[in-house]
C-alpha positions in Angstrom: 35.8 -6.0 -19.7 32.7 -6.9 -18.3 31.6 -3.7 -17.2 32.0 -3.0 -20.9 29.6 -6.0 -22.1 27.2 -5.0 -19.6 26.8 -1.8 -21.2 27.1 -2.6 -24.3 24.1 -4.7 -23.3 22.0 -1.8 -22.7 23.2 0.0 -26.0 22.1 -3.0 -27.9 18.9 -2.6 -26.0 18.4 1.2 -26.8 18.8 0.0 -30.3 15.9 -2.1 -30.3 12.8 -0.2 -28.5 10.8 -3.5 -28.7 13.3 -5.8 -26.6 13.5 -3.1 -23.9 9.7 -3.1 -23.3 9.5 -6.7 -23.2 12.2 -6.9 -21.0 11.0 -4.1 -18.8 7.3 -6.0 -18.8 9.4 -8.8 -17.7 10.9 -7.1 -14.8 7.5 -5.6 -13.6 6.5 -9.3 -13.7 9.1 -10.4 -11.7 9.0 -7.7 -9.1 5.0 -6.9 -8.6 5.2 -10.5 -9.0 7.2 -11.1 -5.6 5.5 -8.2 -3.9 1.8 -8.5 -4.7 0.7 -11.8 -6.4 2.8 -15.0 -4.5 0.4 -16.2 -2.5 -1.7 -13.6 -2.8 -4.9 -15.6 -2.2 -3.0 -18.5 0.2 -3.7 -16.6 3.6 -6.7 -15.5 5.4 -8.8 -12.5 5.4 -7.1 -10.3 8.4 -9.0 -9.2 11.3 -10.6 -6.4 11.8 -10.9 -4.2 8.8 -10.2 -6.3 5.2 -13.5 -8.8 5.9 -15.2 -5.7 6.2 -14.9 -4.5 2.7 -14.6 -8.3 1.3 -18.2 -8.8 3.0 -19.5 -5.3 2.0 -18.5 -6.3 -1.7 -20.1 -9.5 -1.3 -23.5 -8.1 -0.1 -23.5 -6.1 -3.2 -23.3 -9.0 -5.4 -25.7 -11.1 -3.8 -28.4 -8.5 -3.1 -27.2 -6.5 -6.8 -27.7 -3.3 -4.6 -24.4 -1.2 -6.3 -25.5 1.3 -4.3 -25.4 1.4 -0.8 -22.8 -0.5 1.0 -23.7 -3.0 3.9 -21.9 -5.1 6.5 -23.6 -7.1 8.9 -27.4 -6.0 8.1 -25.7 -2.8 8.7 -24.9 0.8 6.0 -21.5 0.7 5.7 -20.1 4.5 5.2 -16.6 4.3 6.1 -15.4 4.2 2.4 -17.2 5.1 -1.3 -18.0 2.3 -3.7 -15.2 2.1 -5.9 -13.5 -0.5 -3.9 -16.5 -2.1 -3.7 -17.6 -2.8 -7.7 -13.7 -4.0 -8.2 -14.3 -6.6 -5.5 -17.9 -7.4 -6.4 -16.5 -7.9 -10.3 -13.3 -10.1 -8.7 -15.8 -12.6 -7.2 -18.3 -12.5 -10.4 -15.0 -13.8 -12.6 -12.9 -15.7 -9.9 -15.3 -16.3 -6.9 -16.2 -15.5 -3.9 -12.4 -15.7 -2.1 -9.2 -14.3 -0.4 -7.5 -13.5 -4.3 -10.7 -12.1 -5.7 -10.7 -9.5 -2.5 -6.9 -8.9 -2.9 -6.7 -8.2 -6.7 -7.9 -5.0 -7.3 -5.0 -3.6 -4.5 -2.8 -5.6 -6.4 -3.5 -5.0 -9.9 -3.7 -1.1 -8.5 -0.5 -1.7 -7.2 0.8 -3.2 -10.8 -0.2 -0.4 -13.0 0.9 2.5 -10.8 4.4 1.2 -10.7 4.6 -0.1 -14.5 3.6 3.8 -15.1 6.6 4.9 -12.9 8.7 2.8 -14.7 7.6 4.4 -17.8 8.0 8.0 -16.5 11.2 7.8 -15.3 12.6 6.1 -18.4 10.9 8.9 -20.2 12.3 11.1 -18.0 15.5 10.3 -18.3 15.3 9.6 -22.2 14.4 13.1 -22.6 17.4 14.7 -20.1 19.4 12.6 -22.6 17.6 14.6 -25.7 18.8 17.9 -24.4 21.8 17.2 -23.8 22.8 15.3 -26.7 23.8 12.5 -25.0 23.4 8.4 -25.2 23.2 6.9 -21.9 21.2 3.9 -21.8 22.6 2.1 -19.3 21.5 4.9 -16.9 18.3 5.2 -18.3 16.8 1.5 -17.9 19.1 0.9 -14.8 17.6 4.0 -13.1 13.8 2.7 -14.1 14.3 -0.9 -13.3 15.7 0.3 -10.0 12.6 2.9 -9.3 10.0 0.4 -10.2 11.5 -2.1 -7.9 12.1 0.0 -4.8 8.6 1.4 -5.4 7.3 -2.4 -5.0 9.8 -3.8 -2.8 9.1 -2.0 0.6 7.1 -2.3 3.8 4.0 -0.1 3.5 3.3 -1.0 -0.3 3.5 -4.7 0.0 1.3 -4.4 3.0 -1.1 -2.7 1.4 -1.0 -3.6 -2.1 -1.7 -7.6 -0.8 -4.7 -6.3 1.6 -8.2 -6.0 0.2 -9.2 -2.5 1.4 -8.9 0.7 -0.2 -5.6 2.4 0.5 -4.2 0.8 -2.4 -6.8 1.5 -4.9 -6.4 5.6 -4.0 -3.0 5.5 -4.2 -3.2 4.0 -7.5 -5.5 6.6 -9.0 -4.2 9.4 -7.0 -0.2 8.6 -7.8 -1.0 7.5 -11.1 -3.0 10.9 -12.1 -0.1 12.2 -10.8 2.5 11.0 -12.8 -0.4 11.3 -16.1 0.0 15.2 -14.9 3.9 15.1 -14.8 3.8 13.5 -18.5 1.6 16.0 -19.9 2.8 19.0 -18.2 6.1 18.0 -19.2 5.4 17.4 -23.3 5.9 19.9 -25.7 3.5 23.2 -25.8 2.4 22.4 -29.6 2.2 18.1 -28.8 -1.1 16.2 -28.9 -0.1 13.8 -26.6 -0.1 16.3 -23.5 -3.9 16.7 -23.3 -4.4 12.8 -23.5 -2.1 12.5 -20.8 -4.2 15.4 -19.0 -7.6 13.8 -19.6 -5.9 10.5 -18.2 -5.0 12.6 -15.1 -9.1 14.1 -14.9 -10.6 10.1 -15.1 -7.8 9.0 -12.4 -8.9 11.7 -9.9 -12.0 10.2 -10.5 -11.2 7.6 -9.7 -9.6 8.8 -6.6 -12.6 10.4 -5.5 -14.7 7.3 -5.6 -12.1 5.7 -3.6 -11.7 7.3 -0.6 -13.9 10.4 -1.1 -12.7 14.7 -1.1 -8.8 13.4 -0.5 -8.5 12.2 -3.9 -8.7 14.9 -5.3 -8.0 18.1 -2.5 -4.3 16.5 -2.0 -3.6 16.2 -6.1 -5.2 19.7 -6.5 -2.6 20.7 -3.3 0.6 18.9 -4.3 0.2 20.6 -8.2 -0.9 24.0 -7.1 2.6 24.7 -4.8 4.4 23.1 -7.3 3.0 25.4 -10.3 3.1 28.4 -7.9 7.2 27.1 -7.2 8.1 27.4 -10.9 5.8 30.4 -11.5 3.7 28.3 -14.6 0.3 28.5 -12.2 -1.6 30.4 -15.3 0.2 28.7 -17.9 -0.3 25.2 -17.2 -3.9 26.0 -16.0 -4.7 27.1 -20.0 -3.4 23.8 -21.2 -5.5 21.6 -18.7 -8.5 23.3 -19.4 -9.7 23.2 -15.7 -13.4 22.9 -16.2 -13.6 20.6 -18.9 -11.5 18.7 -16.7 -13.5 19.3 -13.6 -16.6 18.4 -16.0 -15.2 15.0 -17.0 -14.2 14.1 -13.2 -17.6 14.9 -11.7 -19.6 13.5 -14.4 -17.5 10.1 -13.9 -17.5 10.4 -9.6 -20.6 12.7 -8.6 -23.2 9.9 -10.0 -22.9 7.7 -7.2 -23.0 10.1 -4.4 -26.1 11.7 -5.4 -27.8 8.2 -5.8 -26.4 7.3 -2.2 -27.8 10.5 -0.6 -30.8 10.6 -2.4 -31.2 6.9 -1.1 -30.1 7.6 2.7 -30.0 11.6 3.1 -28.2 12.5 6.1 -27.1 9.4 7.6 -24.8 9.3 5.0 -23.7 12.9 4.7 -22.9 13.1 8.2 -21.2 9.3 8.4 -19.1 9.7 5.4 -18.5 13.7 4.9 -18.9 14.5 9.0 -17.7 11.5 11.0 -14.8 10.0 8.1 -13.3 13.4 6.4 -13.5 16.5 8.8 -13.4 14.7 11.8 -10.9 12.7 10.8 -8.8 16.0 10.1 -9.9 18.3 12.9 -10.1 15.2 15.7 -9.1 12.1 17.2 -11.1 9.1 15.9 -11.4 5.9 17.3 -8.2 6.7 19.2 -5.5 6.9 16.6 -3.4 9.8 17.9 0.1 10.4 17.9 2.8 12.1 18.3 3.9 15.0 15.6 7.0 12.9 14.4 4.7 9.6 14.5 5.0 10.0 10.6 9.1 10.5 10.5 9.0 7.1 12.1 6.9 5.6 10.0 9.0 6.6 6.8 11.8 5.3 8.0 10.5 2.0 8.9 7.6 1.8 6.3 9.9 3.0 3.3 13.2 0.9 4.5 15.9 0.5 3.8 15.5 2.5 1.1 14.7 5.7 3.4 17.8 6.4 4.8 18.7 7.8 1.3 15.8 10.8 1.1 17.5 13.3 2.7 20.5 13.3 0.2 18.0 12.1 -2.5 16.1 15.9 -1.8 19.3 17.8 -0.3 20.3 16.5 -4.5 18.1 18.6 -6.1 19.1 22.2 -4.1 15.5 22.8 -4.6 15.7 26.2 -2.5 17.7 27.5 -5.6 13.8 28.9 -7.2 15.6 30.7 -9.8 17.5 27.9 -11.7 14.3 25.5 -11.6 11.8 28.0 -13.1 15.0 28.1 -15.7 14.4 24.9 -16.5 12.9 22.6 -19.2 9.4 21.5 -17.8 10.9 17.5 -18.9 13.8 18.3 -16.3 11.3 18.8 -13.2 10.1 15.6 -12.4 12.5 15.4 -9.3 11.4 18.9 -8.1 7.8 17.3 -8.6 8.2 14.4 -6.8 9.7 16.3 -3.8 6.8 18.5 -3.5 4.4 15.2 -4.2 6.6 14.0 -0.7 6.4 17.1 1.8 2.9 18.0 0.9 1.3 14.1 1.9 3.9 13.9 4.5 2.8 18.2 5.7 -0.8 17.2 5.0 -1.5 14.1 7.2 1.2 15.4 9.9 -0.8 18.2 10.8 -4.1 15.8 10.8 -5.2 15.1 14.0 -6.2 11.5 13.6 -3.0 8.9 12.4 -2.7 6.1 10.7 0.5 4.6 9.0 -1.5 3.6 6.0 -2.2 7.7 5.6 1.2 8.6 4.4 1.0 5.7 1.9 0.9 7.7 -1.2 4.3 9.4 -1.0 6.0 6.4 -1.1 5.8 6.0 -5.0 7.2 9.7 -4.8 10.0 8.7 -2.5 10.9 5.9 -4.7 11.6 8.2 -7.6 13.5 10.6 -5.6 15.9 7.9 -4.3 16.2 6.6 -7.8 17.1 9.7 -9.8 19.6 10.1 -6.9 21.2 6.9 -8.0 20.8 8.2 -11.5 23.9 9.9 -11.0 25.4 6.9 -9.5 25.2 5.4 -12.5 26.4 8.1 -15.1 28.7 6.9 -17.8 31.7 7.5 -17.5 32.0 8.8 -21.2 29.4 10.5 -22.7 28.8 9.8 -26.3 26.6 12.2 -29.1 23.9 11.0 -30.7 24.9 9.5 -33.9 28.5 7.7 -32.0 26.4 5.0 -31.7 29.0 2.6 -32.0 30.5 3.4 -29.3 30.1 1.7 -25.4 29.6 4.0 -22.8 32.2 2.7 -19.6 30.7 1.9 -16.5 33.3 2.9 -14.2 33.5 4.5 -11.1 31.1 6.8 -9.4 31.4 9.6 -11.7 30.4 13.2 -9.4 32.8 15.3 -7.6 34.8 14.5 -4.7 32.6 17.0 -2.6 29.5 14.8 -3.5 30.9 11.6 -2.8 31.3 12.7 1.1 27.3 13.0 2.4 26.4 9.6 -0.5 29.6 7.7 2.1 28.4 8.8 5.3 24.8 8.1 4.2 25.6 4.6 3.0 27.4 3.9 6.4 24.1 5.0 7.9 22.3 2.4 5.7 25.0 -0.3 7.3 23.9 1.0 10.6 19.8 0.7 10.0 20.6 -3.0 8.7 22.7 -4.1 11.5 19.6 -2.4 13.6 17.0 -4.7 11.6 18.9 -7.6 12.5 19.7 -7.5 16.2 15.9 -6.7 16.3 15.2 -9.8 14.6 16.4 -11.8 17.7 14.0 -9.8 20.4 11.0 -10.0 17.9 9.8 -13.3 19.8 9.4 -11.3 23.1 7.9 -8.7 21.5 4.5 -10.5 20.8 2.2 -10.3 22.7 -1.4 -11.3 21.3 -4.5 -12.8 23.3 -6.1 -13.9 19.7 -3.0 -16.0 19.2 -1.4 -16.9 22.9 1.1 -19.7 21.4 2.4 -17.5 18.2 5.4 -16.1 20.1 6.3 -19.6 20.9 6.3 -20.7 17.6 7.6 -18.1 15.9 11.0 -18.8 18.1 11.0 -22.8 17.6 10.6 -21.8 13.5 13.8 -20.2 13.5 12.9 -17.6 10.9 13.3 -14.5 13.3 17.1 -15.8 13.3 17.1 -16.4 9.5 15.5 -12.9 9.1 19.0 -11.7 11.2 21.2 -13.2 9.3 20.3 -11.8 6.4 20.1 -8.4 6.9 23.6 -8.9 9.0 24.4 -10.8 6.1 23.4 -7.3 3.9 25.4 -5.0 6.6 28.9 -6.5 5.4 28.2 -6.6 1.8 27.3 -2.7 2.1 30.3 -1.9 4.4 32.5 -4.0 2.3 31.2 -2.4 -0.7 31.6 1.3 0.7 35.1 0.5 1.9 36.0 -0.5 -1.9 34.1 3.2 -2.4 31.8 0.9 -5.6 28.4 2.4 -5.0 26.3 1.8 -7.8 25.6 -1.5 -6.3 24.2 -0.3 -3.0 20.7 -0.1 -4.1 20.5 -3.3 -5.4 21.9 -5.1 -2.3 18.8 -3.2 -0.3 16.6 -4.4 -3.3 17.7 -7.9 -3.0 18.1 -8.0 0.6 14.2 -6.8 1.0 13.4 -9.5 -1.7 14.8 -12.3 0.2 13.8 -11.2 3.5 9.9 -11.0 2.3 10.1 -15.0 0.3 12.2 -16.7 3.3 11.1 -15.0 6.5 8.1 -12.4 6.1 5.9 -15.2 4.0 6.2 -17.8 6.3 5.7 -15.8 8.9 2.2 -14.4 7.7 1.3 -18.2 7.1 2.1 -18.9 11.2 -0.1 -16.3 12.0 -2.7 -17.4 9.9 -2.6 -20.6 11.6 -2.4 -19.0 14.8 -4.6 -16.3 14.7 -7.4 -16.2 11.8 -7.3 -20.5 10.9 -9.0 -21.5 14.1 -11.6 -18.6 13.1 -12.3 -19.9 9.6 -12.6 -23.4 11.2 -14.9 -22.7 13.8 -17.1 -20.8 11.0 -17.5 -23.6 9.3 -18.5 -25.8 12.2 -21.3 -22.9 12.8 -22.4 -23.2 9.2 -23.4 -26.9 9.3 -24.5 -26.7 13.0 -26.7 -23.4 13.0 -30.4 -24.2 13.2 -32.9 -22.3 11.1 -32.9 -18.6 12.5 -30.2 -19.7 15.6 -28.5 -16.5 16.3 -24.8 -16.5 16.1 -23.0 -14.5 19.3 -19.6 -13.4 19.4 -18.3 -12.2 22.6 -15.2 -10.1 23.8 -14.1 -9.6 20.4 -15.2 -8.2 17.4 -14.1 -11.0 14.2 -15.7 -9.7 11.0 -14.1 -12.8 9.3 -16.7 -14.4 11.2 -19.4 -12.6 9.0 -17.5 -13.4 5.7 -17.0 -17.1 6.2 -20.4 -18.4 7.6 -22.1 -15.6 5.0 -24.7 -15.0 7.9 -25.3 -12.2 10.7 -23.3 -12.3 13.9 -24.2 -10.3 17.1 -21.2 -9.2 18.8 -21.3 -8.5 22.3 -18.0 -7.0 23.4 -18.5 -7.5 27.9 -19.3 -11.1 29.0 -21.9 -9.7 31.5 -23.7 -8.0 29.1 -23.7 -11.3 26.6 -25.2 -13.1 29.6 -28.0 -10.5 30.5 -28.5 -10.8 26.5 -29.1 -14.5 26.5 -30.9 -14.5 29.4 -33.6 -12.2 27.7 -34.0 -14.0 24.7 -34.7 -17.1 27.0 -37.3 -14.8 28.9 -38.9 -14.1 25.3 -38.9 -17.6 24.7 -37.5 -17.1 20.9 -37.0 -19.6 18.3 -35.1 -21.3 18.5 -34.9 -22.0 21.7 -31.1 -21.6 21.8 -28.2 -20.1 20.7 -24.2 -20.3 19.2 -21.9 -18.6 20.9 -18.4 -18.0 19.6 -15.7 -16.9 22.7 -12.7 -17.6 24.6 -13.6 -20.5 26.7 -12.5 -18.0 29.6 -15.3 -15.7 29.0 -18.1 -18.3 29.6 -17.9 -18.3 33.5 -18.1 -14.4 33.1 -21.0 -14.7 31.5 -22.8 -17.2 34.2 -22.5 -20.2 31.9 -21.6 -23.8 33.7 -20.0 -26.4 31.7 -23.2 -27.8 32.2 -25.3 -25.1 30.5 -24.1 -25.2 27.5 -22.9 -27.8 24.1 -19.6 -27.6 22.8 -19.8 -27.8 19.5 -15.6 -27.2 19.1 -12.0 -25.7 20.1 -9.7 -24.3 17.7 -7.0 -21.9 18.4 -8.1 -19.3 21.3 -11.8 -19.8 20.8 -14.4 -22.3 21.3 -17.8 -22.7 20.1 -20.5 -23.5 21.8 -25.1 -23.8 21.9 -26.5 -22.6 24.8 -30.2 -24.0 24.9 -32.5 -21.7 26.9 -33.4 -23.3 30.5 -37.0 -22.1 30.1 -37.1 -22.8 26.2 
């Protein structure tokens, strides 16, 4: 009876298109709410690279130079300027602060999964179409579930609550994406499909003004083998219109980087083309290597729990059969699509040289729809109804596919039990797993909170819901215990977490930036030694020296003493260890004050 109501629910809902939006808008509140926005501004900027871009975007709005990036007194070429106007336009409306820096990852984050939502409601709407068939229960269940696995896992929260770039390309580049799905897949004769194409052109953009060639080699990449799969290559390339296309994207993205050049010539073509694209590819930089399955490792962990289910979710679509998917509708190939989205980002960045785990970031949305139009058959009706039977309630009753299927979706959700039961007994040796000189006492106090414990129980707690459900052989709600499990994990354990380390490890930084603020003299030099802190640079909003060996921070103050500049003496922000290594007595020098790991201190110059 209830699994009746429930979908009769959903019939009511198809029934009236506006109620279904406003509930879906709900959702995506609720979700990208949870995942990108809570506290969103409550923490610290992150040491090293966030302050970087927050302090680059802040340069630009004070000096109104939208051109060239700077950090420090210093051209900053890591990254194109994209990321740079969102942040500069945050602080003009909200201030110059942590949320302002954080919302245009967050916002990116937002639209690219309200347009999943869209697409594989679409998506599914259309299947339904062709073959004459009302299923709305699977339709919005299957969408709510992909937009909230898409949101709801590791590497996008990370990144879609962190003011740097990744986010913002991953929301042009997945979003053009998905704008190409929706126009490739419209009807040859519709006027819709070359809006959605001209959305796709302005996103790559986009793309390319965030992060450079990648935004637009890997679309160009992931769309060609998929075209040359189906054997539509020539077709599809008619109905873009290719070099209007290519017209509107470098019109929109080339603007800047000939103004950049033209304004610093070949220290930025060999920063920014040489040193952060090709060498990137071809070479280790700044010693991020790894091993070849580095990235299988980082699936697993950066798209959990939810990962465990890709193999089937791919092995699902028998995508080696060629034959029966160029047979197929163009509206039926957005699985096929996001599978080649997947291998070509995760093929791409595994046979890079350099590694990161933020590089494989942008086949995460694609991952999210492959494990949710896996579930899609999870949730079939039972009963298929025509259109025009209305009336009648589709019954949500037991999994629905053959015997033979039910097998590898079992042993697959026991393997889900296993990675949970995993999570948890690693919750209890996360304590003596930390080991960090910025933060000495964290592991300490992230053992007297309890919430490694709490963390345990809950994905123990999610373990034997999962067996107990796969015992009963009642699937459909797998997902959603994952979903859930994740959420709760993130609000009771993950959150507070991120606000001890804060504490720990970036509070004592902010404090001690203040104190430098109201103590710094005129043209005093600030010194940082042993560690490079760009926070340091955004909080006091003045230039820092950073001096990474103690001996060479001594020879340095020494020789500023010798010049006799003015002032004659200096901050300098260290551990208090690194003062004796630098040939400072405690009576050399003023403390000025201790927070955390650090200490601050004025050394006046003996000959000054």
């Amino acid at each position: 009876m209830a699994n009746r109501a429930f979908d009769g629910w959903f019939n009511n809902i198809s029934k009236r298109p506006a109620l279904a939006v406003a509930l879906s808008i709900l959702w995506l509140v609720l979700i990208s709410g949870v995942a990108f926005f809570w506290h969103l501004g409550s923490l610290g900027l992150i040491d090293e690279t966030e302050p970087l871009f927050a302090e680059a975007s802040r340069q630009m709005l004070v000096t109104g130079d939208w051109i060239t990036p700077f950090f420090n007194g210093e051209t900053r070429f890591d990254k194109p300027a994209l990321i740079y106007w969102c942040q500069a336009i945050a602080y003009s409306i909200f201030g110059v602060n942590e949320w302002a820096v954080r919302l245009p990852s967050a916002l990116a984050a937002l639209g690219l999964i309200s347009l999943a939502l869209y697409t594989i409601q679409w998506y599914l709407a259309k299947e339904d179409y062709l073959e004459q068939k009302v299923r709305p229960t699977r339709r919005w269940l299957t969408a709510a579930l992909g937009a909230a696995i898409m949101a709801l896992n590791p590497e996008m929260i990370v990144w879609g609550r962190a003011g740097v770039s990744d986010m913002l390309l991953v929301g042009c580049m997945d979003s053009a994406l998905l704008c190409f799905f929706l126009g490739y897949a419209q009807p040859s004769q519709s006027q819709v499909k070359a809006r959605w194409y001209l959305a796709f052109y302005i996103l790559i953009a986009g793309a390319i003004l965030t992060k450079g060639p990648v935004g637009i080699v890997l679309p160009a990449l992931i769309i060609a083998i998929f075209l040359l799969y189906v054997g539509k290559a020539k077709e599809v390339l008619r109905e873009m219109r290719p070099v209007t296309g290519l017209l509107i994207t470098l019109c929109l993205s080339l603007p800047w980087y000939v103004l950049v050049i033209w304004r610093n010539g070949e220290n930025y073509i060999n920063s920014f083309f040489g040193y952060h694209n090709v060498e990137r590819f071809t070479s280790v930089v700044n010693s991020h290597s790894a091993p070849w399955y580095f990235y299988f490792i980082i699936v697993l962990l950066g798209f959990a729990p939810y990962s465990v289910y890709l193999p089937l979710a791919m092995a699902r679509l028998k995508f080696w059969q060629r034959n029966y998917w160029r047979s197929q509708e163009r509206s039926s190939q957005l699985g096929l699509f996001a599978f080649f989205w997947f291998i070509t980002i995760f093929g791409f960045f595994t046979i890079a040289v350099t590694k990161l785990p933020s590089y494989v970031l942008p086949l995460m949305p694609a991952a999210a729809i492959l494990v949710a139009l896996l579930w899609s058959d999870i949730i079939k009706d039972k009963r298929n109804f025509s259109f025009g039977d209305a009336s009648a309630n589709a019954d949500m009753g037991a999994f629905p596919v053959s015997t033979s299927s039910r097998t590898p979706l079992l042993f697959t959700g026991w393997v889900n039990v296993a990675l949970l039961s995993a999570l948890a007994v690693a919750m209890f040796y996360v304590p003596q797993l930390i080991k960090d000189p910025a933060a000495p006492n964290f592991h300490q106090l992230i053992e007297q909170s309890g919430l490694t414990v709490l963390g345990g129980v809950i994905w123990l707690l999610c373990a034997v819901v999962l067996a107990a459900l796969l015992v009963r052989r009642r699937y459909q709600p797998v997902l959603m215990v994952n979903v859930l499990g994740f959420a709760a994990f993130m609000v009771f354990v993950l959150t507070p977490c991120l606000f001890l380390i804060d504490q720990e490890r970036q509070l004592p930084l902010r404090e001690l930036s203040a104190i430098a603020v109201q103590a710094q003299k005129p043209s005093e030099e600030l010194v940082m030694v042993g560690f490079k802190k760009p926070t340091v640079v955004f909080y006091t909003r003045r230039p820092v020296t950073y001096v990474k060996v103690s001996s060479v921070a001594g020879k340095y103050i020494q020789d500023k003493a010798a010049k006799k500049a003015q002032p004659a003496s200096v901050l300098v922000l260290a551990q208090p260890k690194k003062f004796p290594e630098m040939g400072l007595k405690r009576s050399d020098y003023e403390n000025l004050g201790t927070s955390g790991a650090y200490e601050l201190i004025r050394v006046p110059f003996k000959n000054g």
